[in-house]
N, C-alpha and C positions, 0 to 999 in steps of 0.2 A: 504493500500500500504506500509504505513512505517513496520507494524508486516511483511508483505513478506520480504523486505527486509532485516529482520532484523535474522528474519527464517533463510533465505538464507546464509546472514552473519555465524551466528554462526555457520550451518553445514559447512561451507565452512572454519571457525575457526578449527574445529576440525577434518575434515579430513586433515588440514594441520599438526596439532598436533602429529595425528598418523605415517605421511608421518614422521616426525620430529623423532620422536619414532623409527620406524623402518628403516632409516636411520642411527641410531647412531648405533643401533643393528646389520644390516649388515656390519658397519666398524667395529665393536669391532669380531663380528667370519672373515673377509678378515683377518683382524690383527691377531687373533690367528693362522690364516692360513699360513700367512706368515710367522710366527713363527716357527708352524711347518719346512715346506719346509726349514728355516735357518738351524733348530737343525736335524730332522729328513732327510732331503734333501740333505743336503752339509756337517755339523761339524761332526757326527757321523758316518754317512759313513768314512769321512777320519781317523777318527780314530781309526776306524774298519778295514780299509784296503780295502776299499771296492771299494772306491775311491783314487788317488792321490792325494797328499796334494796340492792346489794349492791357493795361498797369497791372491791372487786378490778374488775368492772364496769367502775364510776367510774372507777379510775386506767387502763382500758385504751382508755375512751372518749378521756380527756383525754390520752393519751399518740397516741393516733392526731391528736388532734386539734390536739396543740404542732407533731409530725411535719410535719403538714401546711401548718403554718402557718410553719415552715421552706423547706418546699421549694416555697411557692406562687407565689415570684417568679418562681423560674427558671421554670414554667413556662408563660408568658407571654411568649415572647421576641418579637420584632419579627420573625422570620423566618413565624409563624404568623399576624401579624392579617389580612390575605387570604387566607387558605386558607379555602376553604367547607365547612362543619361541615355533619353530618348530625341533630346531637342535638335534640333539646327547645328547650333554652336555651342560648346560646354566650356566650362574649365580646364584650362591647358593643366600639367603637372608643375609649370614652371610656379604656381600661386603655393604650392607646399614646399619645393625646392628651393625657392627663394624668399620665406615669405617676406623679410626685410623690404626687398623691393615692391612687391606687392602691396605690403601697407604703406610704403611711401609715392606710391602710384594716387592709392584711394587718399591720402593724405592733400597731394598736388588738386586733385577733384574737387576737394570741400574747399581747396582757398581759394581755388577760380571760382566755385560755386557762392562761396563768402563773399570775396570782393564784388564779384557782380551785384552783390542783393545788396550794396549800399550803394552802386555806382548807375543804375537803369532808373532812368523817368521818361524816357524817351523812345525815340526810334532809332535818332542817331546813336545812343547813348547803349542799345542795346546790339546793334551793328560792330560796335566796339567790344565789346565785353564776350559774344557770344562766342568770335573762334576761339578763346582763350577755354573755356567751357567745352568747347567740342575738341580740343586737343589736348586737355586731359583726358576724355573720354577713348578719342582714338588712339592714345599712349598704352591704355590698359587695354585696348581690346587687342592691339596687335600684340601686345606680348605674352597676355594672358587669356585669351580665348581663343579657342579651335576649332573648324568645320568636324562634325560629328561624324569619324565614318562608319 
């Protein structure tokens, strides 16, 4: 009776583990989603013309966008870099191999992300601010994301 139990236990351990696992996993791509939809959805279009410039917008882009750049360490933990992803593009191995440079990637992101959210009232003002924003972004994706094959 005790080995059943104990059976029982440990799968029941480890399907909680993977739940664990691919819960961190689905907030880390909602997050790069979100991401998107900031840059690609709202600041680029208005920069483009595509859209009107509009404040409110702006600050709800760059406030998803500081958000993110908060929570993007945690979700990266050492417990996920072998779990096999289904997505597009995953996590390179270089984000556990290195991760010094890695958190100084997401580091660079929040201070473009920062400085912009006291420096935009504008169009012109956001023309300015945003490749700095979009090259932190493309810093980290080319080094630390990969086509899924």
């Amino acid at each position: 009776m005790k080995r059943s139990v104990l059976v029982v236990a440990a799968i029941l351990l480890g399907i909680g583990a993977v739940a664990a696992q691919q819960d961190v996993i689905d907030q880390s791509h909602a997050l790069m989603k979100a991401n998107g939809r900031a840059m690609g959805g709202t600041l680029t279009p208005m920069v483009r013309g595509d859209k009107p410039f509009d404040q409110a917008a702006v600050d709800a882009a760059l406030a998803a966008l500081a958000e993110s750049a908060a929570k993007m360490g945690a979700l990266y933990p050492d417990s996920v870099k072998s779990v096999k992803q289904t997505a597009d593009y995953v996590p390179s191995p270089k984000i556990w191999e290195n991760r010094a440079d890695f958190d100084a990637h997401i580091a660079r992101f929040n201070a473009a992300v920062t400085e912009a959210k006291g420096k935009i009232k504008d169009l012109d003002s956001l023309k300015a601010a945003l490749p700095g924003i979009g090259k932190a972004c493309a810093s980290c994706h080319e080094t630390f994301r990969v086509k899924n094959s």
